[in-house]
Every structure is written in C-alpha cells, then in structure tokens.
Residue frames relative to the residue before (quaternion, step in Angstrom):
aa qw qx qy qz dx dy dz
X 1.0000 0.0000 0.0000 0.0000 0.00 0.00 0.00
X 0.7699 0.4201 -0.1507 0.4561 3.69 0.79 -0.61
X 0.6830 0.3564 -0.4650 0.4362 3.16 1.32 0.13
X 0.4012 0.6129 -0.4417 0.5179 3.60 1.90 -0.22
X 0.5230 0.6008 -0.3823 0.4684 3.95 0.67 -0.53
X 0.7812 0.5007 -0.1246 0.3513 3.15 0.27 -1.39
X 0.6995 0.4108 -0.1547 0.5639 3.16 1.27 -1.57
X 0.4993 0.6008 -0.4125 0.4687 3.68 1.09 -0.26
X 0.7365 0.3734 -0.2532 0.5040 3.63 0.66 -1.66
X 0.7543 0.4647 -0.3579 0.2950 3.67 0.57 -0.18
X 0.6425 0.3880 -0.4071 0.5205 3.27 1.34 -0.32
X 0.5677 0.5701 -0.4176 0.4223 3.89 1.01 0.15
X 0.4105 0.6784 -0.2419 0.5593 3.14 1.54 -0.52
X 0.7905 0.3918 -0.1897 0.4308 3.57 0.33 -1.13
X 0.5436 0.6397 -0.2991 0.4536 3.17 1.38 -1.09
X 0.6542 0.3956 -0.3945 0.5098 3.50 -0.02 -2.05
X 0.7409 0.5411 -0.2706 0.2918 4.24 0.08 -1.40
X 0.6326 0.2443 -0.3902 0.6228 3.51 1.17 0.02
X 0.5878 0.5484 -0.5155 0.2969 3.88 0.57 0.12
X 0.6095 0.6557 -0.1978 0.3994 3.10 1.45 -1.41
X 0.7520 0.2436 -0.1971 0.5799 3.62 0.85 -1.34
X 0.4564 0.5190 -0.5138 0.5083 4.00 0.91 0.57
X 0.7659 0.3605 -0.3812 0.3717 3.84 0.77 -0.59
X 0.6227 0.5924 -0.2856 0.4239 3.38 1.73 -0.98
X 0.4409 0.6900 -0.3359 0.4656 3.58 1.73 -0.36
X 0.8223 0.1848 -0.1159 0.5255 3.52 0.88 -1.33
X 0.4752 0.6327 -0.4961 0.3574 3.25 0.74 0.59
X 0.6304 0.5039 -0.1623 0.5677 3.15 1.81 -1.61
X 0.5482 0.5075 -0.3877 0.5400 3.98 1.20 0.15
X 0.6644 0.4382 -0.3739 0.4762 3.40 0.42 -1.44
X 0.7408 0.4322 -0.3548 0.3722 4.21 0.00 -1.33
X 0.6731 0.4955 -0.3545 0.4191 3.97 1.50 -0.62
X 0.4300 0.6468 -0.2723 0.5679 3.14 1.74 -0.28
C-alpha cells in the first residue's frame, strides 16, 4: 500500500511538474512573442 502511495505521489508529482514548466514555457514564449 505505501509503495503504490508513493508511486502514485510521484508520478503525480511529475505530472503537476511537466504542467507547470509546460505553462511557464508558454508564458516565457507568449511575453518573447
């Protein structure tokens, strides 16, 4: 149960972290833009 925990929070983890630097990506496009 706790390593499914773990392996849950880490691939959510990864997620939110490619959403986050996917929005800061096009934010930092849109203002060079």
């Amino acid at each position: 149960m706790m390593a499914d925990g773990m392996s849950f929070t880490g691939l959510v983890a990864t997620f939110a972290s490619t959403i986050i630097l996917g929005v800061a990506f096009g934010l930092a496009v849109a203002e060079a833009w």
